[in-house]
MOPAC internal coordinates of N, CA, C and O (Angstrom, degrees):
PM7 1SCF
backbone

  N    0.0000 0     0.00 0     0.00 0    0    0    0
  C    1.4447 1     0.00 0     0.00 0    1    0    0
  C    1.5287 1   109.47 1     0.00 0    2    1    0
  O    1.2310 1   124.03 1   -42.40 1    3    2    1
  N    1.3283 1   109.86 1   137.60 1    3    2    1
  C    1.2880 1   113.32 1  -176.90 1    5    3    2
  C    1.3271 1   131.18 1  -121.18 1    6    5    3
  O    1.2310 1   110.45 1   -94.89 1    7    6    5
  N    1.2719 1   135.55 1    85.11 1    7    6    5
  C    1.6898 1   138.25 1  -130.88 1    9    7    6
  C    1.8752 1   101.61 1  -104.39 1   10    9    7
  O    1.2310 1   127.73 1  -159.13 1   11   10    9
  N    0.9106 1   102.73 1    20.87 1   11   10    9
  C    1.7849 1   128.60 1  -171.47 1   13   11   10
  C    1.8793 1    98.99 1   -59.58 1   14   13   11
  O    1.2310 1   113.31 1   -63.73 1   15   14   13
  N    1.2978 1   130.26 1   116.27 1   15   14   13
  C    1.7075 1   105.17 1  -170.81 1   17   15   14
  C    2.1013 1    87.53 1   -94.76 1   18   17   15
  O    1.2310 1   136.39 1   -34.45 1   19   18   17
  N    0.8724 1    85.87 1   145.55 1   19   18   17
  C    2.0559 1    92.24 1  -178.06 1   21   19   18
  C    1.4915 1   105.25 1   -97.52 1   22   21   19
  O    1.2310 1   136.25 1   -20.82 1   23   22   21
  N    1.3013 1    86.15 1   159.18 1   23   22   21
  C    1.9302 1    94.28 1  -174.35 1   25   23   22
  C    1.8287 1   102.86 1   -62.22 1   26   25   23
  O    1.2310 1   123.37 1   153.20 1   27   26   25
  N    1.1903 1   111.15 1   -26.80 1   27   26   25
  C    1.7504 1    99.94 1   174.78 1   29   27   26
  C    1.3515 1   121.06 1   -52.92 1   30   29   27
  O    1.2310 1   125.46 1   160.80 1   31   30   29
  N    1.4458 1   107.11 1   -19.20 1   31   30   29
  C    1.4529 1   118.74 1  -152.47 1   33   31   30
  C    1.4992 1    89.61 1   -95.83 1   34   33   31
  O    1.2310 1   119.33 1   134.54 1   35   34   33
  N    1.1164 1   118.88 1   -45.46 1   35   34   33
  C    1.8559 1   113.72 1  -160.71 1   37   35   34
  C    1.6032 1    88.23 1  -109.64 1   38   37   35
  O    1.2310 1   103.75 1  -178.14 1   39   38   37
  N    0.9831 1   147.53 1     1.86 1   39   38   37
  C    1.7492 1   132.23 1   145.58 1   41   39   38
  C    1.1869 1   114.34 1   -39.53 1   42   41   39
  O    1.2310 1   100.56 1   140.90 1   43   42   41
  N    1.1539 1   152.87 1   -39.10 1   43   42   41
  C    1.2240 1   153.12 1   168.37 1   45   43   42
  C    1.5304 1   139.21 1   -66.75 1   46   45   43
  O    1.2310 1   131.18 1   153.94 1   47   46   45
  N    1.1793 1    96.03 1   -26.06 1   47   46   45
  C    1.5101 1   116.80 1   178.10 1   49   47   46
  C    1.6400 1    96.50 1  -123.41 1   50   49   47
  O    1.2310 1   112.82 1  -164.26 1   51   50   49
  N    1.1118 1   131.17 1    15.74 1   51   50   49
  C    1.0936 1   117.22 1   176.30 1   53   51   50
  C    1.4875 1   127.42 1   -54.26 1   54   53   51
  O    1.2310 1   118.21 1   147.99 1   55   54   53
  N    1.4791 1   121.02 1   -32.01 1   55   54   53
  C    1.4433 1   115.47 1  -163.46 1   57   55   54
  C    1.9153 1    83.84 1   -99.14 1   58   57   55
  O    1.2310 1   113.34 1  -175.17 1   59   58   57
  N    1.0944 1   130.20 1     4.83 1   59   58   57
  C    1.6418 1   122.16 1  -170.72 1   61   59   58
  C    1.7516 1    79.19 1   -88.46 1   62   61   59
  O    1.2310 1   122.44 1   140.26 1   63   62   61
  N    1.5419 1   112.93 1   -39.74 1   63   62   61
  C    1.3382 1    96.89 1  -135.95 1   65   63   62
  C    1.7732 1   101.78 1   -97.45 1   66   65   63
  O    1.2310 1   130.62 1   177.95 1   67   66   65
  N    1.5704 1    97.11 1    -2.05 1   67   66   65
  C    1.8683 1    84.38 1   178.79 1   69   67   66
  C    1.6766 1    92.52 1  -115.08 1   70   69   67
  O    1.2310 1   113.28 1  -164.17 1   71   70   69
  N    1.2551 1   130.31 1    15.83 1   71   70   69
  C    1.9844 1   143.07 1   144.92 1   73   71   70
  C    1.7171 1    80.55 1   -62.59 1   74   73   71
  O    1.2310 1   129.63 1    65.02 1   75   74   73
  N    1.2319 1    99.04 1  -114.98 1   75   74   73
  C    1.5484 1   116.34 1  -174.95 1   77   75   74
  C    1.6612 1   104.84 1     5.73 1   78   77   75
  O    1.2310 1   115.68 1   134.44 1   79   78   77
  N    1.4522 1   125.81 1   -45.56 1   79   78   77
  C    1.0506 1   112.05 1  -148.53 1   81   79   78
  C    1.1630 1   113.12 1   -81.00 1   82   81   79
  O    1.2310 1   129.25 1   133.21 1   83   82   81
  N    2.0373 1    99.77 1   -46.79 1   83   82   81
  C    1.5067 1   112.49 1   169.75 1   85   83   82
  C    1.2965 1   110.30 1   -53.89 1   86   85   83
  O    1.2310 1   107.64 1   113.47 1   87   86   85
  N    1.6530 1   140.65 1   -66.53 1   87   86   85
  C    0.8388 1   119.96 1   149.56 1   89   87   86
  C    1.6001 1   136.29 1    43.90 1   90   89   87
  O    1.2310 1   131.08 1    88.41 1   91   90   89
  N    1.4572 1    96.22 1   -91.59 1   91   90   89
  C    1.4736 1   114.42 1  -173.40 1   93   91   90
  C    1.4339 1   107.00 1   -70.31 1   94   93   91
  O    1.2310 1   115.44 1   141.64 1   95   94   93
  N    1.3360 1   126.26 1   -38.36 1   95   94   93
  C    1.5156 1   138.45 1   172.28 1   97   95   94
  C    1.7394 1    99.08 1   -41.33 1   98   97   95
  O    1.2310 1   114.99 1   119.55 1   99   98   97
  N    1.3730 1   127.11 1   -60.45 1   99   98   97
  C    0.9171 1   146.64 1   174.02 1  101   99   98
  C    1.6719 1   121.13 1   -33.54 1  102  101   99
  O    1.2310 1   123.56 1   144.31 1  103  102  101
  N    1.4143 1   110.77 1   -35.69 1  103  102  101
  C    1.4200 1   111.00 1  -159.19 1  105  103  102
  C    1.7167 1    84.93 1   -92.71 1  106  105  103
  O    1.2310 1   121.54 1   -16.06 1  107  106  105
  N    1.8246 1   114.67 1   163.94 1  107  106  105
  C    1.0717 1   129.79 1  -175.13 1  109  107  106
  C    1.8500 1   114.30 1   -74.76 1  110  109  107
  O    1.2310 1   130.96 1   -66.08 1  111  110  109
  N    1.0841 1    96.46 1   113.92 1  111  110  109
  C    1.3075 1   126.57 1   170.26 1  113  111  110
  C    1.6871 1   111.08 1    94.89 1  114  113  111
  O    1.2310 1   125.75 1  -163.95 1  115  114  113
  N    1.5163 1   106.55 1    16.05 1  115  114  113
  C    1.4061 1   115.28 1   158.93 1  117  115  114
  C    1.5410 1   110.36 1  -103.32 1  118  117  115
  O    1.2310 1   132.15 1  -138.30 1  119  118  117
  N    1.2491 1    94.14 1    41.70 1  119  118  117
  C    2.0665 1    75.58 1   172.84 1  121  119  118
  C    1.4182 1   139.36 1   -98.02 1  122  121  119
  O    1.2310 1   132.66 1   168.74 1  123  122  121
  N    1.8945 1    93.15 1   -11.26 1  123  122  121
  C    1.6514 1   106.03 1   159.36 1  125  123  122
  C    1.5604 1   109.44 1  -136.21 1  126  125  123
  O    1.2310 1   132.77 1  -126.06 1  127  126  125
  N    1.3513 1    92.94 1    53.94 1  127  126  125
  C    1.8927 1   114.40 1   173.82 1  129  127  126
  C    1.6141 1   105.14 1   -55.73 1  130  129  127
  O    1.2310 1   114.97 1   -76.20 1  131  130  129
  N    1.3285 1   127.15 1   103.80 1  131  130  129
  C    1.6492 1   126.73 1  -171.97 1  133  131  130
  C    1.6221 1    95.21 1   -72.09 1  134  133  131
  O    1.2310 1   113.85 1   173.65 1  135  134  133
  N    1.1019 1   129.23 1    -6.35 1  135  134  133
  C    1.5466 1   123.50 1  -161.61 1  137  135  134
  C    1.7312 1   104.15 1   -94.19 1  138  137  135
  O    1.2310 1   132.14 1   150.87 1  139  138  137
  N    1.2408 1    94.17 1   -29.13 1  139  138  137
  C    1.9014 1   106.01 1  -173.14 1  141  139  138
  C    1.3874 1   106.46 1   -84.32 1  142  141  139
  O    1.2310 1   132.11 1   147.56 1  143  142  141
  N    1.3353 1    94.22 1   -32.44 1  143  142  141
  C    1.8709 1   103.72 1  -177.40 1  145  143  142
  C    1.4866 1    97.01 1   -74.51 1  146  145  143
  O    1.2310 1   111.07 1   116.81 1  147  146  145
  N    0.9511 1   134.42 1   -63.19 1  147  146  145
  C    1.3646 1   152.12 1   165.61 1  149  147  146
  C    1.5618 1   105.43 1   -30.65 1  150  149  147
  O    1.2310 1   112.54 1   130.20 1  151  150  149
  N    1.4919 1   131.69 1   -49.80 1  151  150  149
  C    1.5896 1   116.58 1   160.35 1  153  151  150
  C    1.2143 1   111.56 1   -84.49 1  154  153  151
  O    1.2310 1   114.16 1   164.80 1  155  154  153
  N    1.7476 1   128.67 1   -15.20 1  155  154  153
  C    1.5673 1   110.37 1  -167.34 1  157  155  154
  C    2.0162 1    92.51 1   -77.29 1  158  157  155
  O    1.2310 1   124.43 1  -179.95 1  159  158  157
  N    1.2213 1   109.11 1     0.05 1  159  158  157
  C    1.7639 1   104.75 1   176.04 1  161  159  158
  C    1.3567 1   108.34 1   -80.61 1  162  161  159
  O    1.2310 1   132.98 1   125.91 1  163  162  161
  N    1.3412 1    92.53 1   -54.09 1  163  162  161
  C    1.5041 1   110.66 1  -163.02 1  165  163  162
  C    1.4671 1   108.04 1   -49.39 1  166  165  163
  O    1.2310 1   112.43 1   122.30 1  167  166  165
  N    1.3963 1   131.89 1   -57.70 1  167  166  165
  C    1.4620 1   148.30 1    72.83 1  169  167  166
  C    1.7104 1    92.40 1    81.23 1  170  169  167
  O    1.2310 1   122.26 1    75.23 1  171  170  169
  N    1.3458 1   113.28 1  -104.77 1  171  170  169
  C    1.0783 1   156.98 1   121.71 1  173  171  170
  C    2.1434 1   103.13 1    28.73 1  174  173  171
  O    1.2310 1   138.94 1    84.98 1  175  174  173
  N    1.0619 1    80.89 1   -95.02 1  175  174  173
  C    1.2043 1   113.10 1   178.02 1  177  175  174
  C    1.5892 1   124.38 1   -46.75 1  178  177  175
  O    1.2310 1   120.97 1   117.37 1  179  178  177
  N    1.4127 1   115.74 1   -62.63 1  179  178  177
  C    1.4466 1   123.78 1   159.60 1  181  179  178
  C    1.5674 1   104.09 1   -71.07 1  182  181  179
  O    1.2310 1   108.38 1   138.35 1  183  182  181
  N    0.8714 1   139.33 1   -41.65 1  183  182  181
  C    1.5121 1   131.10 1   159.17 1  185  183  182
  C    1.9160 1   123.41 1   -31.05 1  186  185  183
  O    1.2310 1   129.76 1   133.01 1  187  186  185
  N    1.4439 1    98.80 1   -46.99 1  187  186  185
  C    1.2717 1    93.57 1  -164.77 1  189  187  186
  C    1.8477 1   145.91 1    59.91 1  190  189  187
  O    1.2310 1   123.56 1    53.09 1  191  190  189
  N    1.0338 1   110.78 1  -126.91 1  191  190  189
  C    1.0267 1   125.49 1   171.17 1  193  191  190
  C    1.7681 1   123.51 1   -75.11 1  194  193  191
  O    1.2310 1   134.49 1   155.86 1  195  194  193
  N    1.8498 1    89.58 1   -24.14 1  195  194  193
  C    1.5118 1    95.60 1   172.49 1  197  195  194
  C    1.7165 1   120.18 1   -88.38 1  198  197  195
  O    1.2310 1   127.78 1  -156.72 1  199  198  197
  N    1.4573 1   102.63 1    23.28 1  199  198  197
  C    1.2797 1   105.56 1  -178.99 1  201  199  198
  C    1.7391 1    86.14 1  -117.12 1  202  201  199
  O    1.2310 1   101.49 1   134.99 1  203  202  201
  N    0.2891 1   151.35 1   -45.01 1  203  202  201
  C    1.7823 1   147.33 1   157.53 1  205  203  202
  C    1.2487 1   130.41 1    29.31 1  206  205  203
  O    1.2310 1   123.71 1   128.62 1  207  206  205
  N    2.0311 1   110.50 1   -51.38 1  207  206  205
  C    1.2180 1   151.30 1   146.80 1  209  207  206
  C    1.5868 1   107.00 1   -17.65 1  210  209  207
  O    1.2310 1   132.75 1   103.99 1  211  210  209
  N    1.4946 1    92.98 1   -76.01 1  211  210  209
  C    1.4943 1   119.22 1  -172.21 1  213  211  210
  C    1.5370 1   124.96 1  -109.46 1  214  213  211
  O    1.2310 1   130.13 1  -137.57 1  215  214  213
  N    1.6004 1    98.07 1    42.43 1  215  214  213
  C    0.8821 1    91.36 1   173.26 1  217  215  214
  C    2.1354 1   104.25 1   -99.79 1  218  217  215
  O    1.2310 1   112.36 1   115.44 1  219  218  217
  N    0.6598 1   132.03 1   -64.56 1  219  218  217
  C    1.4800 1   150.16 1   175.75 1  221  219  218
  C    2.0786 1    86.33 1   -14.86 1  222  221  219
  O    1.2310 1   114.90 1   135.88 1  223  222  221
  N    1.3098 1   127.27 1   -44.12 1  223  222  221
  C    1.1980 1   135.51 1   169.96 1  225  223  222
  C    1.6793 1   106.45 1   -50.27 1  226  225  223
  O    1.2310 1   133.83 1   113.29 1  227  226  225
  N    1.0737 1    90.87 1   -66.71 1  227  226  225
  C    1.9306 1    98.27 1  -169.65 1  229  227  226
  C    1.3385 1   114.14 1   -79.65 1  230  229  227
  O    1.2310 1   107.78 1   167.56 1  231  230  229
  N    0.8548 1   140.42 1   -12.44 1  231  230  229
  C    1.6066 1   148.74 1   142.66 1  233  231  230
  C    1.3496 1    97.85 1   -55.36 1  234  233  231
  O    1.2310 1   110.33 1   111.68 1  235  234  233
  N    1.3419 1   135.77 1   -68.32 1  235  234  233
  C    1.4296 1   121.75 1  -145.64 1  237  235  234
  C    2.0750 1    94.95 1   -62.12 1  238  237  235
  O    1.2310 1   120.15 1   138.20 1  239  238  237
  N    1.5609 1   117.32 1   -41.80 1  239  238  237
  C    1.1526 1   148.65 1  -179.06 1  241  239  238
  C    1.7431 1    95.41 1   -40.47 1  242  241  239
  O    1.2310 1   128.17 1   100.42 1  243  242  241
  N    1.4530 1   101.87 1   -79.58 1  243  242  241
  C    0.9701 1    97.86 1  -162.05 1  245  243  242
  C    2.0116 1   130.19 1   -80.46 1  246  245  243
  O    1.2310 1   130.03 1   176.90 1  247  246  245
  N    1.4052 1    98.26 1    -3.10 1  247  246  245
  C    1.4811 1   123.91 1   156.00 1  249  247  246
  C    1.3376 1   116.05 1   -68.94 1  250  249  247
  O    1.2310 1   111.00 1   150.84 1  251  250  249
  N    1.7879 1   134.54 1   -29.16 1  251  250  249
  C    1.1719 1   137.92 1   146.01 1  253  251  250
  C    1.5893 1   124.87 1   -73.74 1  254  253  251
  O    1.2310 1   114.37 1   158.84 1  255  254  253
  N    1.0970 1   128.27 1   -21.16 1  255  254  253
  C    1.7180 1   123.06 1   142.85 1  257  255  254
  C    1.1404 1   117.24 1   -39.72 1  258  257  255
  O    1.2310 1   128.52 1   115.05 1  259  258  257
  N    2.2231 1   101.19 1   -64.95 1  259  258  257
  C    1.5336 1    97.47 1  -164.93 1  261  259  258
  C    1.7182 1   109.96 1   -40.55 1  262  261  259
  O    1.2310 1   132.78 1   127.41 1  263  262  261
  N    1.2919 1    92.92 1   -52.59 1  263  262  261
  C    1.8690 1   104.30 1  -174.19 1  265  263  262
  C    1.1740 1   102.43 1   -44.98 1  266  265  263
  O    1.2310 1   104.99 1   113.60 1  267  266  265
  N    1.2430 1   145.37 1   -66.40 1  267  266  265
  C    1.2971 1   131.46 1  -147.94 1  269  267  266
  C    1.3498 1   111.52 1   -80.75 1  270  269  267
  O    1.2310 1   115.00 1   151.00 1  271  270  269
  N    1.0922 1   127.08 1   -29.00 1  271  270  269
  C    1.6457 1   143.39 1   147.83 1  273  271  270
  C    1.2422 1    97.53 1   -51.99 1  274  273  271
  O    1.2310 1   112.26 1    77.82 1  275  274  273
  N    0.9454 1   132.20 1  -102.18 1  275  274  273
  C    1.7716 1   111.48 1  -159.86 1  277  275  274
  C    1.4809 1   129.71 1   -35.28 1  278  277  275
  O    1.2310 1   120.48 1   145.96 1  279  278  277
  N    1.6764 1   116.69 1   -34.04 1  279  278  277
  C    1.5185 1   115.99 1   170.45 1  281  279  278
  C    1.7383 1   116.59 1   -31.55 1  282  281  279
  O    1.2310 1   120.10 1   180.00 1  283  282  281

């Protein structure tokens, strides 16, 4: 059995689902949540090329984490 979700599956919800993700980074005492970072890759990754869109979004996002994490 193979419980793997495929890029067909999250093409569609793609921009709900890497919002949603930052999102959660956002709420108090999720701001260096390893689990979100850990799907916004995963995320990422099975996405591919169809994250492309949004990527220039999640870079700017996640270049303002790094920052606030490093302070």
């Amino acid at each position: 059995m193979n419980f793997r979700v495929k890029k067909e599956t999250l093409q569609p919800v793609c921009q709900e689902l890497v919002t949603g993700l930052f999102n959660l980074l956002n709420q108090p005492g999720s701001e260096e949540n390893e689990y979100v970072m850990k799907a916004i890759m995963r995320a990422f990754t099975t996405l591919q090329d169809a994250i492309l869109p949004f990527l220039s979004i999640a870079l700017t996002k996640l270049t303002q984490k790094l920052v606030e994490i490093a302070k």
